[in-house]
N, C-alpha and C positions, 0 to 999 in steps of 0.2 A: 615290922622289925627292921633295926638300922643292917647295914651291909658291915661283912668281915671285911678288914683293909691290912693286908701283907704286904711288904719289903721281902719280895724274893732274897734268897740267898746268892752272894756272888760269882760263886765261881759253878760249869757249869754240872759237874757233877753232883754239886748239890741241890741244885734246882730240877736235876732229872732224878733223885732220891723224893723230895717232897712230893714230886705226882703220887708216889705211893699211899699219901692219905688227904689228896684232894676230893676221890671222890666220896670216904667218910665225910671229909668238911663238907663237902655242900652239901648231902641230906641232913648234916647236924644244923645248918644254917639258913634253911628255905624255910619260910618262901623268900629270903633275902638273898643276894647275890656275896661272891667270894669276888673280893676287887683284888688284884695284883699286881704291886705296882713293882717298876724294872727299871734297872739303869743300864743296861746292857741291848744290844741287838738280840745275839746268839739265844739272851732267857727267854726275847720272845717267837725266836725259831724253834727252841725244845719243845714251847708251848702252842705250838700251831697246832690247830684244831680242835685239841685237846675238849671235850664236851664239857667237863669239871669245872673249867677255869668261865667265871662269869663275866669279867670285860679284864683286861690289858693295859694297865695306863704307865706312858715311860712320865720318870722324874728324877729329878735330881736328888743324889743319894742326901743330902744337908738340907732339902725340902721336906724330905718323908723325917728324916732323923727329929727335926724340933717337931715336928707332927706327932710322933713317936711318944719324944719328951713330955709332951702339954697333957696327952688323950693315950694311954699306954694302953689302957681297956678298950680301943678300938682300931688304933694303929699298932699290929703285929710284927713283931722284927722277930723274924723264926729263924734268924741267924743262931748256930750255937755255939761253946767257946770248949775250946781243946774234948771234944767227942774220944777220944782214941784213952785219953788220960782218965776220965771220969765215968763213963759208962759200962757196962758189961754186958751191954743188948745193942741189938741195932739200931741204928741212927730214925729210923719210921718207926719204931716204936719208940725214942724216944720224943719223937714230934707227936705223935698220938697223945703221950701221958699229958704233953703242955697243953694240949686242946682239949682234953678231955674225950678221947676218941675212944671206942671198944673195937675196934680193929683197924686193919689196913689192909692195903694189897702186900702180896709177897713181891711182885715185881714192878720197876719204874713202867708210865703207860706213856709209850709214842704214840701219837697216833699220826698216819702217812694217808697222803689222799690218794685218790683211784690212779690221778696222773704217775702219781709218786711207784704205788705198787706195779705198773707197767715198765715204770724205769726200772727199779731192783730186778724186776721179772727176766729183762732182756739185758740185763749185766749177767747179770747167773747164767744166761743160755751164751755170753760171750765168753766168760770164764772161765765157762764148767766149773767143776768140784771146785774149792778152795778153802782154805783156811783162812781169816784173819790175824797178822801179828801186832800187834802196838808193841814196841819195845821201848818207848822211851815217856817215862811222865813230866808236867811242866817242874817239876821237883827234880832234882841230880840226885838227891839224896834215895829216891825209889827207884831207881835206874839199873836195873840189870847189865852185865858185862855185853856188850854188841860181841864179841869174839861165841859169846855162848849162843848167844840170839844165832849165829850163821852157822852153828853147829848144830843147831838143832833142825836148820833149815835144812841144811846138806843130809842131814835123817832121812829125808822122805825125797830121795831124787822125784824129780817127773810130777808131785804135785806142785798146784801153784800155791804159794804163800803169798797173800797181798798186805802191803804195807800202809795202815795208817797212822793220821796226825798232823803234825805239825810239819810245814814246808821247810822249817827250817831244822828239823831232825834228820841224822848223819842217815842215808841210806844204807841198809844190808845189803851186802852181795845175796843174789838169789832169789829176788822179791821183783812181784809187779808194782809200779811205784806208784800206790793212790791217795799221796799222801792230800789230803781237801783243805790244808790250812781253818779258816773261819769259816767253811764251807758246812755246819752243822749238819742240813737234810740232808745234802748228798752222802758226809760219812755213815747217815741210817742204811741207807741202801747199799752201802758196802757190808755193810753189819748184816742186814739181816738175809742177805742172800748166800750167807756161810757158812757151811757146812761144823765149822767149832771157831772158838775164839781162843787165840792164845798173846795174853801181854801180862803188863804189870797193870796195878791197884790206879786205875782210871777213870776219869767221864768215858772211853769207851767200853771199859769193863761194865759200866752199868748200864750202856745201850746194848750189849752182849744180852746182860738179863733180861732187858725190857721185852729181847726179841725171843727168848728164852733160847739163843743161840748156845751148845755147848762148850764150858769156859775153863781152861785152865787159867787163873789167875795167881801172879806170884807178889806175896806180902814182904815187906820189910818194916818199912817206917811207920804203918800203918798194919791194924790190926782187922784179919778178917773178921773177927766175934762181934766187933763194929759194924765194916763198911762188908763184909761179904755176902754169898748168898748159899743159898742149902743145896740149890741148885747146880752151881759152882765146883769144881775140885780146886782150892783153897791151898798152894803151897804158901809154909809158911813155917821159919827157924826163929822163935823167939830166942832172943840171945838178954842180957843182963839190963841195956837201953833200949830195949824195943819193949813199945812202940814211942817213938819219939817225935812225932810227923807234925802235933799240935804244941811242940815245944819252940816253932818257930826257925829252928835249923834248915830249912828247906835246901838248899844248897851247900851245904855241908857239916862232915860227916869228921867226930874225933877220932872214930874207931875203922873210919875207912869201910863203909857199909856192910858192917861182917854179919848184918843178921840178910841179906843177898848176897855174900858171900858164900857163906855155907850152901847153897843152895845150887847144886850138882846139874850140871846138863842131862846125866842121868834119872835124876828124880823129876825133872820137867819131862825127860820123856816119855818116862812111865808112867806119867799125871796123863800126857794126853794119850797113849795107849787106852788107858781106863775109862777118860771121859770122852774123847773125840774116837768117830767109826772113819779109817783113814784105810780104803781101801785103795 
């Protein structure tokens, strides 16, 4: 039997979304191997060690593309186009349907090595308790008010809030600052050694579920019916243009982001009341 051949998707939240039905593909696909190929570093850090994934090859995205073009019945491009506008089920089962899958996992699969688990283990014993915050996505447009983010901080004097992301996001007052830039594995180990997760609609939102970390996550431009999890507490004000995230606007907003507007410092923190134990 010939081998499955993939074009990971680009960006890395989706690529940590698809582990969800790697490991259907490969028993649908033995005794042949699931090839995947990658034009990014970071796709093939999410995918380290991962048992599912059969070899790793990098290439040029206009290499695999006419590859793509010539042989479509063997080269898979499981990129998909405006998910948030078309869909009304989540994103792994809509990969499932294209492959023909009869299930999936419910959550993305990290897998960290022994070395890796000793590190998380001895951040947590440096830490103690904490929360994770992500407040800012690479999108402006899903970006919660920073004034709300440090009020919600100031909530909980005495715990730690740890700050991930991107190096070049404004720091909160009140926060330990981890932010790991392109730093993939290390931000796992901030993740999984955390007590709850609290940011907006992210790649770390969905390393939250992988670790089945508990998650307050807040929606705007992006619809959780899509990208969320059951796991999850799910804030989320659909307003008249939401969801609007696969329209292309990523950085800006006609209506001045009112469907995270609406959305009260109050009700985030009666979100992580219920979901997160914040003794």
């Amino acid at each position: 039997m010939k081998s499955t051949y993939i074009l990971l998707p680009g960006t890395k939240g989706d690529v940590l979304i698809f582990t969800t039905i790697l490991k259907s593909l490969k028993e649908k696909c033995l005794p042949s191997k699931v090839i995947l190929f990658y034009r990014y570093s970071y796709q093939a850090q999410i995918l380290k060690n991962n048992p599912d994934v059969g070899k790793l090859i990098k290439l040029p995205f206009s290499f695999f593309y006419f590859l793509w073009l010539i042989k479509p019945d063997r080269f898979k491009n499981v990129s998909y186009i405006m998910p948030g506008l078309f869909y009304k089920k989540r994103i792994p089962d809509v990969q499932a349907d294209r492959f023909g899958l009869k299930s999936v996992e419910k959550r993305p699969g990290i897998y960290l090595s022994v070395n890796e688990m000793k590190e998380a283990e001895a951040l947590k014993k440096r830490l103690g308790k904490y929360l994770v915050v992500h407040p800012y996505s690479s999108s402006a447009i899903a970006n919660w008010s920073s004034d709300n983010w440090e009020e919600i901080i100031k909530s909980y004097p005495g715990y730690n809030f740890v700050q991930i992301g991107s190096k070049k996001d404004r720091l909160l007052n009140g926060v330990v600052d981890m932010r790991t830039g392109k730093n993939v594995r290390q931000s796992f180990l901030i993740v999984k050694g955390a007590e709850g997760f609290v940011g907006v609609d992210s790649f770390h939102a969905h390393v939250a579920a992988a670790f089945n970390v508990p998650s307050v996550v807040l929606y705007g431009p992006s619809t959780p019916e899509v990208f969320g999890y059951d796991q999850n507490l799910n804030v989320y004000e659909k307003t008249h243009c939401s969801p609007c995230m696969d329209l292309g606007m990523k950085n800006y907003c006609p209506y001045n982001t009112e469907c995270l507007s609406k959305i009260s410092v109050q009700t985030v923190r009666t979100a992580i009341g219920k979901q997160i134990k914040i003794s």
